[in-house]
C-alpha positions as CSV (number, residue, x, y, z in Angstrom):
1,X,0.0,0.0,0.0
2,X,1.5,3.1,-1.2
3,X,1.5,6.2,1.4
4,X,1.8,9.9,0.3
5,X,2.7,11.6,3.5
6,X,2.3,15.3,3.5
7,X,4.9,16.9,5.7
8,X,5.7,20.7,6.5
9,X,2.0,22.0,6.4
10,X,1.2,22.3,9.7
11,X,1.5,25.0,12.6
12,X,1.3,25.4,16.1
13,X,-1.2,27.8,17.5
14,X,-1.2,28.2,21.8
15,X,-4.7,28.6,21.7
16,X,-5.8,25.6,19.1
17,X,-3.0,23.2,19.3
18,X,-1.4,21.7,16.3
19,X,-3.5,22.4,12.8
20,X,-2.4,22.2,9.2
21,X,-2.8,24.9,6.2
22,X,-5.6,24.2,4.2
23,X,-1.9,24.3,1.4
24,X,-1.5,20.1,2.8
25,X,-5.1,19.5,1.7
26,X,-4.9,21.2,-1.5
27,X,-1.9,19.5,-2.2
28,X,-3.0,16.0,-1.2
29,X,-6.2,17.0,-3.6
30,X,-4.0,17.4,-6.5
31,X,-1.9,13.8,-5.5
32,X,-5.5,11.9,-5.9
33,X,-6.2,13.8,-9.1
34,X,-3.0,13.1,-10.4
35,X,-3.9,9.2,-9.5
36,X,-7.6,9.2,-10.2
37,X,-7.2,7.2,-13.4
38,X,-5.1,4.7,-12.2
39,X,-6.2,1.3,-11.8
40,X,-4.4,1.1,-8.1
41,X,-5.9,4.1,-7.0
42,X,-7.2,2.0,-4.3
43,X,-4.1,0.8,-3.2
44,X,-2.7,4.7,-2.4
45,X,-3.4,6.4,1.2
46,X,-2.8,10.1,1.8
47,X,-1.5,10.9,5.4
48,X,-1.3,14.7,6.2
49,X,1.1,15.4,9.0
50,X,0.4,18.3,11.4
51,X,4.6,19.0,11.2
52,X,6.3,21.9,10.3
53,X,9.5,21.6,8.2
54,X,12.3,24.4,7.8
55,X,16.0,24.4,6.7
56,X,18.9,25.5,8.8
57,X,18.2,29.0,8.4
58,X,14.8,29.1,9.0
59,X,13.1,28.6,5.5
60,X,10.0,26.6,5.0
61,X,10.9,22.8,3.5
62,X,7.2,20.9,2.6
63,X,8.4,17.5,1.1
64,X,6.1,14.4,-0.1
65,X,7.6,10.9,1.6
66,X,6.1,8.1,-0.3
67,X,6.4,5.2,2.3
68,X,5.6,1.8,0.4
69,X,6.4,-1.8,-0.1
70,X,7.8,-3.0,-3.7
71,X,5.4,-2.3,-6.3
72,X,5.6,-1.9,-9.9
73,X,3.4,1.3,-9.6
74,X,6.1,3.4,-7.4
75,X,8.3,4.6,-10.1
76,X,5.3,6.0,-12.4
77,X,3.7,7.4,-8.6
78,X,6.8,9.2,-8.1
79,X,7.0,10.5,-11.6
80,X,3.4,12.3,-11.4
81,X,3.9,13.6,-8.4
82,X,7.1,15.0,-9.2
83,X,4.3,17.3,-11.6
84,X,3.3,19.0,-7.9
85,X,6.4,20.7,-7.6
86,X,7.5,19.8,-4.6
87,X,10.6,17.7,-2.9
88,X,9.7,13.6,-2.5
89,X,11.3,11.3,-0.5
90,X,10.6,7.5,-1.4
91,X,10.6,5.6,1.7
92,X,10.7,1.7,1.2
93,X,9.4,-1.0,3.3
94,X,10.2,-5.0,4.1
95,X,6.4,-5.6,4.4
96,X,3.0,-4.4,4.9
97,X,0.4,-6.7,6.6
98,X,-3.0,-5.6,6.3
99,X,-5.5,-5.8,8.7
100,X,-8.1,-8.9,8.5
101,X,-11.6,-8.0,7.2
């Protein structure tokens, strides 16, 4: 099961807690567009992460991480997200063991 994680979106308000920009949803929006054709649509999961992400000097650093098991769909998942604009990490994983029905 191929995970889009979301990362660098979010903020921490003393009031509210952690929240996330409404720029994570848009862009997780754009990642199932990108997919909606796809035959393993299905099989993808988006994860938005209430994180913020910044450089050594302070700059804002959103980033995809695709966390996944070998598939023969990663490479061409990769290459249409790469369209968003936006760093991606690819993340792999031994094994994925889904829960029973």
């Amino acid at each position: 099961m191929p995970n889009i994680e979301i990362h660098g979106f979010g903020y921490q308000s003393l009031v509210y807690g952690t929240h996330v920009t409404s720029g994570a949803k848009d862009l997780g929006n754009k990642a199932l567009r990108l997919l909606s054709e796809k035959s393993y649509l299905p099989e993808v999961v988006i994860t938005i992460c209430a994180d913020e992400v910044f450089d050594v000097i302070g700059k804002p650093q959103p980033f995809l991480r695709v966390v996944s098991t070998p598939t023969p769909h990663l490479d061409e998942i990769v290459e249409l997200l790469k369209t968003l604009n936006v760093d991606i990490e690819v993340q792999m994983l031994s094994a994925f063991y889904p829960k029973k029905p």
